[in-house]
C-alpha positions, -999 to +999 in steps of 0.1 A: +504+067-292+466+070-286+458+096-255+421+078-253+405+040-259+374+028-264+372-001-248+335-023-258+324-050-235+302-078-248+285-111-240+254-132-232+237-115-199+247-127-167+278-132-172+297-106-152+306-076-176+293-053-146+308-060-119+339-064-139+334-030-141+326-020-108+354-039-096+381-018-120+363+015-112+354+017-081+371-017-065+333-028-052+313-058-062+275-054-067+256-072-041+225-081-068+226-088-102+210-054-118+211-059-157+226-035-177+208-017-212+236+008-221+258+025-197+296+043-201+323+051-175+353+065-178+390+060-162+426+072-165+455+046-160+484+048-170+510+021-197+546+024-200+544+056-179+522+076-204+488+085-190+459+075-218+416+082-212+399+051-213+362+049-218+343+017-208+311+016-225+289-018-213+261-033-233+230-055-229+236-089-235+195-095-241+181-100-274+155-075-271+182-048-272+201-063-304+190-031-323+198-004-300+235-021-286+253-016-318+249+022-307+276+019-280+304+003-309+310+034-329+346+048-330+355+015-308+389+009-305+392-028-287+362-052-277+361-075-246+341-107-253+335-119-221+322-148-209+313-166-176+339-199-174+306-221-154+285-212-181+288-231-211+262-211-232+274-177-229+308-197-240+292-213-272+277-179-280+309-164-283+313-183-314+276-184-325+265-149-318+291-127-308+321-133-333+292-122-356+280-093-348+313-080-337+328-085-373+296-071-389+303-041-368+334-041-363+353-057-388+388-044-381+390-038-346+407-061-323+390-088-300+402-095-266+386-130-249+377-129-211+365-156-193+348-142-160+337-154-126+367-180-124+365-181-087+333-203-093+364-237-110+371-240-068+335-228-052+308-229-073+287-261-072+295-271-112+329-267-108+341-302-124+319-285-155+340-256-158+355-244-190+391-245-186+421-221-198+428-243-223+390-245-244+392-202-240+425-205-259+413-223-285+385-206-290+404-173-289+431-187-318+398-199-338+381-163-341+415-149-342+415-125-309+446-110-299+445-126-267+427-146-238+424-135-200+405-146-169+397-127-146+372-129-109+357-099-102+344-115-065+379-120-056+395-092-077+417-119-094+430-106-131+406-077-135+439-054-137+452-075-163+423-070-182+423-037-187+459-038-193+455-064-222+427-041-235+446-010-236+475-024-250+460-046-278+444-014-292+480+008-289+494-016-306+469-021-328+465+016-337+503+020-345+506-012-373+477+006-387+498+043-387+523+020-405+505+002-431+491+036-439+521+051-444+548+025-452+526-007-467+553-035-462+560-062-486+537-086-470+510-065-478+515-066-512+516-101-518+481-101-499+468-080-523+483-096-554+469-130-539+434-106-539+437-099-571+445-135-584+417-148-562+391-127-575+399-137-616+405-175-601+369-171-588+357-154-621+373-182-644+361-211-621+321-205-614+316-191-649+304-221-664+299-241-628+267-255-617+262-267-577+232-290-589+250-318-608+281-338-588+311-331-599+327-358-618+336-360-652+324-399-655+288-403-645+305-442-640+328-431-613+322-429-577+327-396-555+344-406-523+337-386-491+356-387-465+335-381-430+350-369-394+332-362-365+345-340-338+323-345-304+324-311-288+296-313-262+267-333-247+241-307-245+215-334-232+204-367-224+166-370-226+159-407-209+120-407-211+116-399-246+150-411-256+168-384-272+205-375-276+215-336-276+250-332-289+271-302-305+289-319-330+320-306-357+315-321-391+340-321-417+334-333-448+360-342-476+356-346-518+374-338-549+353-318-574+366-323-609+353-288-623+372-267-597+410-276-600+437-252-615+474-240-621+485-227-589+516-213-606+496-195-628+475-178-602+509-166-583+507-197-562+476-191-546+469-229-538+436-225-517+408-204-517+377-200-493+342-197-501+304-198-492+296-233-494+268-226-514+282-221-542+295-256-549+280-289-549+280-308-516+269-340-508+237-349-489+248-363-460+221-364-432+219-380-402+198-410-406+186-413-369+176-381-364+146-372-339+143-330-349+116-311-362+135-290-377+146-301-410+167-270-421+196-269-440+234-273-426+255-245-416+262-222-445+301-219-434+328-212-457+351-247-477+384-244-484+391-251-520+422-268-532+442-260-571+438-298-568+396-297-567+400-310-531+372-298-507+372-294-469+342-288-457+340-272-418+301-272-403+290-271-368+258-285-359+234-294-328+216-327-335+192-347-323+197-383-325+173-412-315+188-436-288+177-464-273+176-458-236+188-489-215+177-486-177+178-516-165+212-506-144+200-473-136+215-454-121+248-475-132+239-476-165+259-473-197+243-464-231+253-469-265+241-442-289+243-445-323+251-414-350+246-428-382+257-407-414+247-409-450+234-399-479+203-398-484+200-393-525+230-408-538+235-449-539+266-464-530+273-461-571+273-425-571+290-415-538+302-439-512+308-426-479+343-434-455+352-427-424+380-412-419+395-424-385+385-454-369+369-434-343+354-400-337+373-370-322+371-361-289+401-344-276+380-309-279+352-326-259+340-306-230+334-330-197+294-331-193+285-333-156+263-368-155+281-388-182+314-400-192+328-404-226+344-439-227+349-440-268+333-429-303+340-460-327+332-458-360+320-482-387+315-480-422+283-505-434+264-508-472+228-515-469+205-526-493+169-513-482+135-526-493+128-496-512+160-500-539+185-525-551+214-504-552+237-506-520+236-475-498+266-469-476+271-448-446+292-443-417+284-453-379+295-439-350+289-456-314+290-433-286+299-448-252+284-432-226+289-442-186+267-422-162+281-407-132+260-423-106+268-400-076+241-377-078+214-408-078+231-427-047+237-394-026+198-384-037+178-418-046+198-448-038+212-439-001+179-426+016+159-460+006+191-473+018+184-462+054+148-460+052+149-498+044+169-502+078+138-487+097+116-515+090+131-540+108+134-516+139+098-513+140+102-548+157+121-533+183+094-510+195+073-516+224+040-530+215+023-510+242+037-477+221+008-481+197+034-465+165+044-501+154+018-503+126+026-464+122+060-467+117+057-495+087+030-471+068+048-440+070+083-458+058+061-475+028+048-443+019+078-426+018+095-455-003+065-447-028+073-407-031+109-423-041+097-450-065+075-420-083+106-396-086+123-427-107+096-438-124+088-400-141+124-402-151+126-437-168+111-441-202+080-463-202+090-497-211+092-529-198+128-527-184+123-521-147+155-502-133+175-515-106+171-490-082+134-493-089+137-534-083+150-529-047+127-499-042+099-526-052+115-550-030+123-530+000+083-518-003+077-555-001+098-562+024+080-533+048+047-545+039+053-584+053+070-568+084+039-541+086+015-575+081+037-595+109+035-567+132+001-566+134+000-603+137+027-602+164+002-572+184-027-597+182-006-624+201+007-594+222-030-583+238-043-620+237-048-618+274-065-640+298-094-650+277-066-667+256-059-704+253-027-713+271+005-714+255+009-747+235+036-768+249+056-772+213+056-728+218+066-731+247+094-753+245+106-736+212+100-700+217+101-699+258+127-718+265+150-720+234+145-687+213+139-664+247+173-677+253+188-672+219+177-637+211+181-621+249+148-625+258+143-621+298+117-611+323+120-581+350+147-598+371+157-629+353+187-634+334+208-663+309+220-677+343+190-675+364+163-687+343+169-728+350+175-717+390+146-701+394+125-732+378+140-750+405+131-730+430+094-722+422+092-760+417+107-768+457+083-734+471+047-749+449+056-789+470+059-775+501+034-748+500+016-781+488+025-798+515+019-772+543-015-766+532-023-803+535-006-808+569-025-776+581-055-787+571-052-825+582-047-804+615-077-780+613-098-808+605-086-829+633-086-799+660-124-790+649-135-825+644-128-840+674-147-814+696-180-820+668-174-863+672-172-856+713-203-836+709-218-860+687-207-890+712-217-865+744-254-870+732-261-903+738-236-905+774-230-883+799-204-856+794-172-867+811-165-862+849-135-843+844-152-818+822-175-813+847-155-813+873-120-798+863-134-774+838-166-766+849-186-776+816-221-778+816-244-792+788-253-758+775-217-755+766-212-781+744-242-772+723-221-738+720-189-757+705-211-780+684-228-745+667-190-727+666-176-760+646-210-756+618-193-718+616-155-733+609-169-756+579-184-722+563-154-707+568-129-727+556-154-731+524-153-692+519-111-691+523-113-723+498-132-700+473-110-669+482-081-691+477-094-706+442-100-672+431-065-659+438-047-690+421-074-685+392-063-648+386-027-659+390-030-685+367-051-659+339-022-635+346+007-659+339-010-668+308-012-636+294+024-630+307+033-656+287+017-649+256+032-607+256+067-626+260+060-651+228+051-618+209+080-599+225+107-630+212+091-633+176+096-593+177+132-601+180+134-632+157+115-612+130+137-581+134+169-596+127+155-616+099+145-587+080+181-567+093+199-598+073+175-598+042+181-558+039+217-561+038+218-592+020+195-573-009+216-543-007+245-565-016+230-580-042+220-543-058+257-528-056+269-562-067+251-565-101+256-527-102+294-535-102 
C-alpha cells in the first residue's frame, strides 16, 4: 500500500478548490475569495487503520497560468476536478478544458469529480439552475472518473468524503497497476491482441482511402444520413437582435462503402475509433445560422463499424437566427427554428433523415427564464432558385415558454401600483397644491419603466403587452393630470365667478353630492333636505320681521315728522303744552332728530346690503369648491374602475 498520495486539485477559478482546502486542513472557511497561483499543503489521515502522507497541491484555474500549472501535476497520483454545482461554466469546462489537459498530462492517473459549494441548491439565489447529482454522474461515466462526490465547504458537508474518495481511488489504483505489472491477466491480453488487429485493420483500410470523394460505390445511389439532435443547454436568448445560443450534441449517422471488413478475420474486433478527419463526412450546416465564426466542426473521434456504419459524436455551440415574437411579452412563447442540411450535396447525392420525431432532451439542463415545452422535427425537400435539384434537410422547432416571474415581480407589478396612484390624486385636497405634482411624478416614473422594456424588445412594429398598458396607464395619468387641473380651476373660481348653473346644481349638488358622500362641515345623508327646510322657514320670517319692524320704525318716526309738519300751520296741542310742557322750540328739535333717523336707517340699509352681498359672494364660491370637490370623487372612481378593468384585460389575454 502507498505510505504517501498526491492528490491534484483542478478547475475553472472560483469555484471553491481553496476553501475546500482550508476546510479539510484547518476546518476554517476563508472570509474573501483570495485566488490561488500554486500553492501545496500537506496532511496525515488515516484508511483502513494504516496511516498514509497526503500532499494537496492547488492550482490556478486562470488561463494566464496554463503554462506554469502543469508544474504542480508531476508524480500525481489522483486529480480532483472540481466544480461549483451553481455554475454552469466551470461544469461545461470540465469536459471542454479540463478532461484535456488532464489526459495530456496525465494520461493514466485516475480522475475523481467534485461538485463544490452545494449548500448554494437550498440558498443561493439560482438555485432552481443548479446542476444536479444526476448531470455530475453522467458526466463523470462520460470522461470515465472513478467516481463523483459533492461536497460544501461553507457548511463542511462531504469534504471528508472527499479526501477519502481521493485517497482511496489512488490505493486502489496503485495496486491493479503492481498487478498488471507483475501478473498481466487474460483480459489484458485480448486488449492488446485487439491493438495489434486494430493497427493492420487501420493500415489495410486507409491505404488506398480518400476523405474527399463520398463513399459509395454508385455515383447513382444516394447516401442516407441519419441526423439527432441532443439539446443540452440554452446558453442565451438575445431578444433585440434575435439570436438563439444553444449547446447542442450532434450525432450523425452513414454507411461508407470503402471501410467495411471481416470482423472474424481481425479477431472480432467489430468497431474501431478514429479522428474524424480521416474519413469523409457529410456537410451538414446549419442553415439559419447568425455566427461569425465559420470554423469547422468538432474534430472528435467516429466509431467505425466491420459493416462501414459511421457514428459520428460532435458537440457544438450555435447560433441560430429566430424570429423574436413580443407581442405577449413577458408571456410570450417562441418558436425557434434549427434547420440542418447540406449544403454541397443535392437531395440525389445525400438525403438527409431525422432520426426521431423529435429532438432529445432528457440531458437538458433547466435554463432559468425559459421552459422547454418540445423539439419536433421535420424532414422537408426544397427546390431553391439557384438549382433544380431538390435539397432536403431536417427541421427542428424548439418550443420555448418564458418564465414570467421575474418581469411581473420587476416590471409588471410596480406599474401595477403606480397605475392605482392616479386615481388617488383625486382624493387629495385641492388646497395641498401636490395634485398636479402627484400626476407628473407618477407619468414620469411610468416612462423610466416603458424605457427599461423598450431597450429590451427588438425594434419592430409588434408593441408588447406590457408596453400596451404601460402606454395606456401613461394615458390614463395624463387625462386625470389634465382633469385635475381643470377640476382646480373650478376649485379657486371664487366670488368673481358666475353662479352655479341650475342643471349643476341639481345634478352635481343635489344628486351626485349625495351619491359619492359628498357633505359639508356639519351636514350629513339625513340632514341635508332638513336643513333646506329650515333655512327656508328662518329667510320668511327674518323676512317678515324686518318688514314688520320697519312698518313700525316708519310709523313711530313718521308720525312725530307729520305732527310737526301739521304743528306748522295750527297751534301745538293743549295737552302738550300743558301736560308735558312742550314749547315750539321743541318740536323743531324732533323735526331735526327724524331728518337724522332717515340717514340712518339708509347707512344700516347699505351695511345690511353689503353683508347679504358678501354672504351671497361667499356661498357662491362655497358652492363652486364643493362642484370641484364631487367631480374629484366622480372622476376618481372612474379611473379606479378603468385601472382594474385594464389590468384584467392585460392578465386575461396574457392567459
Amino acid at each position: 500500500m502507498l505510505d504517501s498520495v498526491k492528490c491534484v486539485l483542478v478547475g475553472d477559478a472560483a469555484v471553491g478548490k481553496t476553501a475546500l482546502l482550508l476546510r479539510f486542513t484547518s476546518e476554517t472557511f476563508p472570509d474573501t475569495y483570495r485566488p490561488t497561483v500554486y500553492e501545496n499543503t500537506g496532511v496525515d489521515v488515516f484508511l483502513d487503520g494504516v496511516q498514509i502522507s497526503l500532499g494537496l497541491w492547488d492550482t490556478a484555474g486562470s488561463d494566464s497560468f496554463r503554462g506554469i500549472r502543469p508544474l504542480s501535476y508531476e508524480q500525481a497520483d489522483v486529480v480532483l476536478m472540481c466544480y461549483s454545482v451553481a455554475n454552469r461554466n466551470s461544469f461545461l469546462s470540465l469536459r471542454n478544458k479540463w478532461v484535456t489537459e488532464i489526459r495530456t498530462h496525465l494520461p493514466r492517473i485516475p480522475i475523481l469529480v467534485v461538485g463544490t459549494q452545494t449548500d448554494l441548491r437550498e440558498t443561493g439565489p439560482h438555485s432552481s439552475g443548479c446542476i444536479s447529482p444526476v448531470h455530475g454522474k453522467r458526466l463523470a461515466k462520460d470522461i470515465r472518473a472513478k467516481g463523483y462526490v459533492e461536497c460544501s465547504s461553507l457548511t463542511n458537508r462531504g469534504v471528508q468524503e472527499v479526501f477519502e474518495s481521493a485517497v482511496r481511488t489512488a490505493v486502489n489504483h496503485a495496486k491493479k497497476r503492481a498487478r498488471r505489472n507483475f501478473f498481466p491477466s487474460m483480459n489484458e491480453c485480448v486488449h492488446a491482441a485487439q491493438g495489434k488487429y486494430a493497427q493492420m485493420l487501420f493500415n489495410e483500410l486507409f491505404e488506398d482511402y480518400s476523405n474527399a470523394l463520398i463513399p459509395v460505390e454508385d455515383t447513382d445511389t444516394v447516401l442516407n444520413v441519419t441526423l439527432q439532435i441532443t439539446l443540452s443547454q440554452i446558453k442565451d436568448m438575445d431578444e433585440r437582435n434575435q439570436i438563439l445560443t444553444a449547446y447542442l450534441w450532434i450525432r450523425q449517422t452513414w454507411y461508407d462503402a470503402y471501410l467495411k471488413w471481416d470482423k472474424d478475420q481481425y479477431d472480432g474486433l467489430d468497431s474501431i475509433r478514429i479522428p474524424s478527419n480521416l474519413v469523409w463526412r457529410p456537410d451538414i450546416v446549419l442553415y439559419n445560422k447568425a455566427d461569425d465564426d465559420f470554423s469547422e466542426p468538432v474534430n472528435t473521434n467516429i466509431v467505425l463499424r466491420y459493416d462501414g456504419k459511421i457514428t459520428w459524436d460532435a458537440p457544438a455551440i450555435t447560433k441560430s437566427s429566430c424570429v423574436v415574437d413580443v407581442s405577449y411579452f413577458p408571456f410570450d412563447s417562441q418558436q425557434c427554428n434549427l434547420t440542418f442540411g447540406s449544403w454541397t450535396y443535392n437531395g440525389n447525392q445525400v438525403d438527409i433523415f431525422n432520426s426521431l420525431d423529435s429532438g432529445d432532451l432528457s440531458d437538458f439542463i433547466e435554463d432559468v427564464e425559459w421552459e422547454i415545452h418540445g423539439m419536433p422535427a421535420v424532414k422537408n425537400v426544397i427546390t431553391y432558385g439557384c438549382c433544380s435539384e431538390p435539397y432536403p434537410d431536417v427541421t427542428f422547432t424548439l418550443i420555448l415558454k418564458r418564465k414570467s416571474s421575474f418581469y411581473i415581480f420587476n416590471l409588471l407589478l410596480p406599474c401595477l401600483l403606480i397605475s392605482f396612484l392616479a386615481p388617488l390624486g383625486f382624493y387629495l385636497p385641492a388646497d395641498s397644491g401636490e395634485k398636479v405634482s402627484l400626476g407628473v411624478t407618477v407619468l414620469l416614473a411610468l416612462t423610466v419603466f416603458q424605457l427599461m422594456v423598450a431597450e429590451s424588445m427588438p425594434p419592430s412594429e409588434n408593441v408588447p403587452l406590457i408596453g400596451k398598458y404601460y402606454i395606456a396607464t401613461m394615458t390614463m395619468i395624463t387625462a386625470s393630470t389634465a382633469l385635475t387641473i381643470i377640476i382646480m380651476n373650478i376649485h379657486y373660481c371664487g366670488s368673481g365667478a358666475k353662479p352655479v348653473p341650475q342643471w349643476a346644481r341639481v345634478v352635481i349638488l343635489d344628486y351626485m353630492s349625495k351619491i359619492f358622500f359628498v357633505y359639508d362641515v356639519g351636514e350629513n345623508c339625513t340632514s341635508s333636505q332638513r336643513m333646506k327646510e329650515q333655512d327656508s322657514r328662518l329667510k320668511k320670517n327674518n323676512t317678515n320681521t324686518k318688514e314688520n319692524k320697519y312698518e313700525g320704525a316708519q310709523r313711530s318716526l313718521a308720525a312725530p315728522i307729520r305732527n310737526s309738519d301739521s304743528g306748522r300751520n295750527k297751534a301745538p296741542p293743549e295737552d302738550m303744552n300743558d301736560n308735558h310742557g312742550f314749547r315750539g322750540e321743541h318740536a323743531r328739535d324732533i323735526v331735526s332728530c327724524c331728518s337724522c333717523y332717515r340717514i340712518l336707517i339708509k347707512n344700516i340699509e347699505y351695511i345690511a346690503s353689503c353683508v347679504r352681498r358678501h354672504k351671497a359672494n361667499h356661498a357662491k364660491g362655497v358652492e363652486w369648491k364643493k362642484v370641484a370637490k364631487v367631480m374629484d370623487r366622480f372622476f376618481m372612481w372612474i379611473f379606479f374602475i378603468m385601472v382594474f378593468f385594464m389590468s384584467i384585460l392585460v392578465i386575461g389575454k396574457a392567459l
